[in-house]
C-alpha positions in Angstrom: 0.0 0.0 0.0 1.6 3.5 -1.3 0.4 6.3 1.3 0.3 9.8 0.8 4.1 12.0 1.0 4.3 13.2 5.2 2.8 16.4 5.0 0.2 16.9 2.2 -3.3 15.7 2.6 -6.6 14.4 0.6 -9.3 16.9 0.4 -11.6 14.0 -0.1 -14.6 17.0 0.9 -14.2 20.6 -1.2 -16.9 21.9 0.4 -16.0 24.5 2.5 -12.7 25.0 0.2 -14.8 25.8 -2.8 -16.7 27.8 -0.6 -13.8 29.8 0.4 -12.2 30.7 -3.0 -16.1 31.5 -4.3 -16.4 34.2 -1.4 -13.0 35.7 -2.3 -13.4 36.0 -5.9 -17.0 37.5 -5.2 -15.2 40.0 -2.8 -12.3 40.5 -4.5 -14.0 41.5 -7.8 -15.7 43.7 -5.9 -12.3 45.7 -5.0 -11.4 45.7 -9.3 -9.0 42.9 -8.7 -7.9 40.6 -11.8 -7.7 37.1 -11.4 -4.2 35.8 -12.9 -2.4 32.1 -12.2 1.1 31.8 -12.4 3.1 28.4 -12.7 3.6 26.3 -9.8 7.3 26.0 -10.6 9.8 29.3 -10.7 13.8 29.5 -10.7 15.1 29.1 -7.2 16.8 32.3 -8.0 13.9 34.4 -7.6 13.3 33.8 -3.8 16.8 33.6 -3.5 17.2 37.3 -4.1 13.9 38.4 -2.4 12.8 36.2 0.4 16.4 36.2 1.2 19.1 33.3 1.3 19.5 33.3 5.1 15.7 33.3 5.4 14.3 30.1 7.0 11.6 29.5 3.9 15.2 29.6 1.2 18.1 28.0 3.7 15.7 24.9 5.1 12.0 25.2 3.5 12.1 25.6 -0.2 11.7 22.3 -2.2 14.5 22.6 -5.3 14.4 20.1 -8.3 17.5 18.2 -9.7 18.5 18.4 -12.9 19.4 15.3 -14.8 21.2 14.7 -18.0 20.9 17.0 -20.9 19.3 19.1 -18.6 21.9 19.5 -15.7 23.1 22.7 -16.5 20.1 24.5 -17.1 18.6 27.3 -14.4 18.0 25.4 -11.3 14.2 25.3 -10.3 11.6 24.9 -7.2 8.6 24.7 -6.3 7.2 28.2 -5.3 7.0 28.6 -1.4 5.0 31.9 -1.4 3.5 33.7 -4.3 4.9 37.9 -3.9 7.7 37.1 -5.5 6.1 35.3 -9.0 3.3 38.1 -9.0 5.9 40.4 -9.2 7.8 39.2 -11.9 4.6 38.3 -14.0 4.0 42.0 -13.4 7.8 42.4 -14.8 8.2 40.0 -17.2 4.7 40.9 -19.3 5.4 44.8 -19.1 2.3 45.3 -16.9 3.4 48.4 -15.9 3.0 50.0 -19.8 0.2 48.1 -20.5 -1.9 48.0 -17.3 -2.9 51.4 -15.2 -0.9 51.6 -12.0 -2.0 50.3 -9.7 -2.0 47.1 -10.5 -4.5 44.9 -8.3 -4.3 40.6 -8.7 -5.1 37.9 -7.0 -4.6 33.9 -7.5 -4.6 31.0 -5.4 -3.3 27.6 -5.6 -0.5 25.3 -3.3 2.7 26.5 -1.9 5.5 24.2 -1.1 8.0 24.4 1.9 9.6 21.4 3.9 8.7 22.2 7.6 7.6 19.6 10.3 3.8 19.0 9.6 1.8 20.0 12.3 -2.2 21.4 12.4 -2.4 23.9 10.1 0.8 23.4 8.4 1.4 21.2 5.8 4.6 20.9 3.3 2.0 21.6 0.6 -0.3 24.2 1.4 -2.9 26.3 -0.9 -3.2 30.3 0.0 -4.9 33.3 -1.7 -2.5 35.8 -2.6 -3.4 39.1 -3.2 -1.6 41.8 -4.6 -1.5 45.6 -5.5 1.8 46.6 -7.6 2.7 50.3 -7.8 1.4 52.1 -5.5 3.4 54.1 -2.7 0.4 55.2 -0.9 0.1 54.6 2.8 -4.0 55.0 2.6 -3.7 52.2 0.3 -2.8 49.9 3.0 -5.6 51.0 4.7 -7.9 50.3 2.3 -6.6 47.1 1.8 -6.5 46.0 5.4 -9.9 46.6 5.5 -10.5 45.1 2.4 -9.3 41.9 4.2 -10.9 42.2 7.8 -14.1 42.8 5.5 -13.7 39.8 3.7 -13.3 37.4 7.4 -15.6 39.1 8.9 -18.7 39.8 6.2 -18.4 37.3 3.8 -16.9 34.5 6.2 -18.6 35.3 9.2 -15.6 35.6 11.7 -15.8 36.7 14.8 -12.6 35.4 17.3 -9.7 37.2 15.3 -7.4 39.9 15.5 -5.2 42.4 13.6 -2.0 42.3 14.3 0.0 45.3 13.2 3.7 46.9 13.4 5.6 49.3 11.0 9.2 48.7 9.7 9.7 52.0 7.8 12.4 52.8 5.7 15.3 50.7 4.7 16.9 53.2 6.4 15.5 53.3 9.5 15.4 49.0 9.3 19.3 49.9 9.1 19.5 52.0 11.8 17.4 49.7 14.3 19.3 46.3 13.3 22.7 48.3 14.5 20.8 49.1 17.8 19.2 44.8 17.9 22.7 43.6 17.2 24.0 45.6 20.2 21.1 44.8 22.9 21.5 41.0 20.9 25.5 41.3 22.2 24.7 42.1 25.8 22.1 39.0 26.6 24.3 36.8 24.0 24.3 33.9 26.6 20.6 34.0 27.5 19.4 33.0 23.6 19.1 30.3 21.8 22.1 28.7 19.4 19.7 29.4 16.2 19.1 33.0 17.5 23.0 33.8 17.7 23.3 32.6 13.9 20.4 34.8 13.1 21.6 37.6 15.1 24.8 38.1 12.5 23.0 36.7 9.0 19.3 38.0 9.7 18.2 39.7 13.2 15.2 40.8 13.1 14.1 36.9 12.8 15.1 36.4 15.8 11.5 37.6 17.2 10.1 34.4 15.6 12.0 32.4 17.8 9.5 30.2 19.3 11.6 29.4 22.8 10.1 30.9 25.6 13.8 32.1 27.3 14.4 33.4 24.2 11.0 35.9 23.7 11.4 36.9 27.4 14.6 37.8 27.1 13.0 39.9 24.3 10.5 42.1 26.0 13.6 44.3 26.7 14.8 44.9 23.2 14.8 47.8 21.3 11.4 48.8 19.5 11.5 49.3 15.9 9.1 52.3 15.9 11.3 54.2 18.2 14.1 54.0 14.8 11.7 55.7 12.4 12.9 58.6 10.7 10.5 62.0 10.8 8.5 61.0 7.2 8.3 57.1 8.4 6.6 58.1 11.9 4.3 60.6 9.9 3.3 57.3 7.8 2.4 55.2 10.8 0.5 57.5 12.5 -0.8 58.2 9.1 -1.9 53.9 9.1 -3.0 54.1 13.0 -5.1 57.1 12.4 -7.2 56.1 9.2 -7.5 52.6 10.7 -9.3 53.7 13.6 -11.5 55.9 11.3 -12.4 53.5 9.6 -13.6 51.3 12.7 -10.6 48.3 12.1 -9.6 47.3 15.3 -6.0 46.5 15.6 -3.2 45.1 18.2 0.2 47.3 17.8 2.8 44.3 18.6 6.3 45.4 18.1 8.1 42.3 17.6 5.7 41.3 14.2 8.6 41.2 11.4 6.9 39.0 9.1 9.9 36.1 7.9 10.4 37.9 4.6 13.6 40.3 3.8 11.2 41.9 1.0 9.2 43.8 3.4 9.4 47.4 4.9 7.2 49.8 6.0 3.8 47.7 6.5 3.5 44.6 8.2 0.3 42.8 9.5 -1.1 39.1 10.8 -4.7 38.3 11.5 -4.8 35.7 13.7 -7.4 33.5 16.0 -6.4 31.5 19.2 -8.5 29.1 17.7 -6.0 27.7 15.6 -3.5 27.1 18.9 -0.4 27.8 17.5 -0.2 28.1 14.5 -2.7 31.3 14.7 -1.9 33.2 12.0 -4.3 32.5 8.9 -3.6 35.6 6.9 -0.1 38.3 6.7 1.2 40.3 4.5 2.9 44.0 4.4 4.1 46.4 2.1 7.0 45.4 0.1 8.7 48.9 -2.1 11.7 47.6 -3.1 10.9 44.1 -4.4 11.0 44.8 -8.3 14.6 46.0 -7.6 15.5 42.6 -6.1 14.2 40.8 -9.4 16.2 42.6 -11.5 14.2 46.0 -12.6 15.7 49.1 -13.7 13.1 50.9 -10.7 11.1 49.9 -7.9 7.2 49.7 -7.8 5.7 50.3 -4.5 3.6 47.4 -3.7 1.6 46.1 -0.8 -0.1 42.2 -0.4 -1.0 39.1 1.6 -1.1 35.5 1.6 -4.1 34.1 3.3 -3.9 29.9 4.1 -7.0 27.9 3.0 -6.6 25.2 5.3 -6.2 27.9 8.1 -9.8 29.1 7.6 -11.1 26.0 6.5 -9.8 25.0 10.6 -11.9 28.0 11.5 -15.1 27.8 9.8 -15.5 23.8 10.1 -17.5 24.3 13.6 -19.5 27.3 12.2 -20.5 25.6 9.0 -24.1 25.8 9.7 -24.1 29.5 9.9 -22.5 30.0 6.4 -24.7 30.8 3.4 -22.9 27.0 1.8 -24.0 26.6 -1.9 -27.2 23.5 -1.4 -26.1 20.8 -3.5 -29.1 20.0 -5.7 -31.6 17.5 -5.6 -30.4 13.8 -6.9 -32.2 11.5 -9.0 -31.4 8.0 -8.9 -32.6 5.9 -11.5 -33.2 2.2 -11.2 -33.3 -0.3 -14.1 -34.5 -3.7 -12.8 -33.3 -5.9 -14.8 -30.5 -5.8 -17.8 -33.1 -5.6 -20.3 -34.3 -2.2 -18.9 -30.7 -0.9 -18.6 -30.6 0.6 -22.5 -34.0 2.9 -21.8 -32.3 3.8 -18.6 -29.6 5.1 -20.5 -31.4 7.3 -22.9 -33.5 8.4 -20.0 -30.9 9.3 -18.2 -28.9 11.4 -20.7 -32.6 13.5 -21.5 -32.6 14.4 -18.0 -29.3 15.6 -18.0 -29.5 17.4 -20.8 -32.3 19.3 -18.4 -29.7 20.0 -16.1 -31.1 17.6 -13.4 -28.6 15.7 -11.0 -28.8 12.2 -12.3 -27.2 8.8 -11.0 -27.8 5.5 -13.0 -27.5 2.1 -10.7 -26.2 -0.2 -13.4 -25.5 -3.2 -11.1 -28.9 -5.0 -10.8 -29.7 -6.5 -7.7 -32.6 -6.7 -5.7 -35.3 -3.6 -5.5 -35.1 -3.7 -1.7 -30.8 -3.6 -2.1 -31.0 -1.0 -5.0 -33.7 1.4 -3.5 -31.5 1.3 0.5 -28.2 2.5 -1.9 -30.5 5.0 -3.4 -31.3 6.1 -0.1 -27.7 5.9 1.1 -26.5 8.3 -1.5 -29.3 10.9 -0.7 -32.0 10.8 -3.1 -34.7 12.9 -3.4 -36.4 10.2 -6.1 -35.7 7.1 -7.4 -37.6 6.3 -11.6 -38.0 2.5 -11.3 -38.1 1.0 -14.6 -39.1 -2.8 -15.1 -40.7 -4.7 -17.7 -44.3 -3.1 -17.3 -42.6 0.2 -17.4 -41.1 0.1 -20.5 -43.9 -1.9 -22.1 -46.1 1.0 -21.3 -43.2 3.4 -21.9 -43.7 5.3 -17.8 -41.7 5.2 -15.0 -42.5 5.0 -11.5 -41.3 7.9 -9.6 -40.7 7.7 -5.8 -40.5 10.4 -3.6 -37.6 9.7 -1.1 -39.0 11.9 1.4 -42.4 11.5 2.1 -42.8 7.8 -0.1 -45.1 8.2 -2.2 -45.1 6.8 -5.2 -46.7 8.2 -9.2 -46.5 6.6 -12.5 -45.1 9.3 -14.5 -45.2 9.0 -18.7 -41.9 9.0 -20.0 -42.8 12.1 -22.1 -44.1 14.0 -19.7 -40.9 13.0 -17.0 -38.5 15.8 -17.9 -41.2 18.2 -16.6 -42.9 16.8 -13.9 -39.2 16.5 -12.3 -38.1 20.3 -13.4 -41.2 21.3 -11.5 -40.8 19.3 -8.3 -37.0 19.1 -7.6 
């Protein structure tokens, strides 16, 4: 028996997934987003220079491909861990930016790969809906995309036990300016952290807030705060976020130490999260990101701010609330019952007329006993069953059994299509 890879999983039920995407292409669409898909696979290259090498998603996550043979020496290739980075260079790569009107808003969803220790919520291959707007260095656009998403959770999914996490990394200069002041506080409580947070303190430092040892994080609540770093325009631009945030009635947590594990981002950074998930409780983040296009390769930057939200996150949230979401019904099933071989040719044809009529039809081929046939018909949730049997297709009817109430007709086959359009 061949099993499923550690860390993926079998959506064997797409109910509440499909529901998901549905409700965030209605609500996107409603912002003027554009739904775009780009491939699964990208040069490793790409999040090389933008995640960042000495990120945790690039030096242990990402899942590279071998190249073999004749192809050995090409570009080497992965599977995409987070989705920024490829909307980005679609936006490069087709000359978006002389073709489309700035800004730029897209979305997509699809899986993500990264190798981490599966664990609820977190799988090796996960599917998020990325969301993106590309050239725009508006701070009020973060607003109105914040609220765009703490809309979406809370109108059109009905979510309640979340909050908005929110901190502000300004400029590259000011990031600068408070990693020299990190390093030294990092220096003078070296022996209290962690051996992984002394290698990030020289390669990456401001990771080492995602440390998840509890030593480590009180040892913490005494470092400097990057807010305190900003220079004169950055702090006008976060009281600038806080201000039109409150206007607009979005609640929000100011947490310091939320970096986001991404080298890309500056300025805006933000999680929603839900103790519900335990914890793993982030099912949405994102931030502003100005000087990405750079990192690809472009002659000039375009000011961009996005998210990622995780499917299988919300689908953890809204599984015990399911019966307070408007759920697409599925519709009424037929089942139709030849009862012997000689009937199963008119149960064919009949079956492809009411199809055609855009009824839900199912055709129990294997013959066995009316009793046997008419509990599977039941089992599969029926809201009729057309017997057919030799007197039925002698006097070309069918009899028609209501699953619900039992009651039985003897329906002309003419005259079937319609009596079944009228009472499905």
């Amino acid at each position: 028996m061949i099993n499923r890879i550690k860390g993926t999983q079998d959506f064997i039920n797409l109910e509440l997934f499909n529901f998901i995407v549905a409700q965030a292409k209605t609500h996107l669409t409603e912002y003027n987003f554009q739904e775009v898909a780009t491939p699964i696979l990208e040069p490793t290259e790409l999040f090389k220079r933008t995640v960042g090498e000495h990120t945790d998603v690039v030096s242990k996550e990402m899942f590279t491909i071998l190249q073999h043979g004749e192809h050995k020496d090409e570009e080497a290739i992965c599977l995409r861990p987070e989705h920024t980075a490829p909307m980005m260079r679609a936006y490069l790569e087709n000359d978006l930016y002389h073709s489309m009107p700035a800004p730029w808003k897209a979305f997509t969803y699809g899986p993500m790969f990264r190798y981490e220790r599966p664990q609820k919520g977190r799988f090796r291959q996960f599917h998020q809906i990325s969301l993106e707007i590309i050239d725009s260095s508006n701070i009020s656009e973060d607003v109105r995309f914040i609220g765009m998403l703490d809309s979406f959770f809370k109108n059109k999914l009905k979510l309640s036990n979340y909050a908005l996490q929110l901190n502000f990394l300004g400029a590259p200069e000011d990031r600068a300016r408070y990693r020299l002041e990190l390093v030294n506080f990092l220096q003078q409580i070296n022996a209290q952290i962690c051996e992984t947070c002394r290698v990030r303190k020289s390669k990456n430092p401001l990771r080492i807030f995602d440390c998840k040892s509890p030593t480590c994080q009180a040892a913490y609540e005494a470092a400097p705060v990057i807010t305190d770093s900003l220079s004169s325009e950055s702090k006008t631009e976060w009281e600038l976020l806080q201000q039109q945030l409150a206007l607009l009635s979005i609640s929000f947590v100011y947490k310091p130490t939320l970096v986001r594990g991404l080298d890309y981002y500056n300025k805006t950074v933000f999680e929603f999260v839900s103790t519900d998930l335990g914890a793993q409780n982030s099912f949405c983040g994102g931030g502003r990101y100005d000087q990405l296009a750079s990192l690809i390769g472009a002659k000039q930057d375009y000011p961009s701010v996005g998210a990622g939200i995780g499917i299988e996150r919300l689908i953890l949230l809204l599984e015990t609330q399911a019966s307070n979401l408007n759920l697409p019904t599925k519709p009424a099933l037929i089942v139709i019952l030849p009862l012997t071989p000689a009937q199963t040719t008119m149960a064919l044809l009949l079956a492809q007329e009411l199809n055609h009529k855009n009824l839900c039809i199912d055709l129990l081929l294997e013959q066995t006993s009316v009793k046997s046939m008419m509990r599977k018909a039941n089992r599969l949730g029926a809201k009729f069953a057309l017997l057919i049997g030799e007197s039925e297709q002698q006097a070309h009817v069918v009899t028609v059994k209501n699953m619900v109430n039992g009651t039985e007709e003897i329906i002309k086959q003419v005259e079937l299509a319609s009596y079944l359009l009228h009472s499905v």
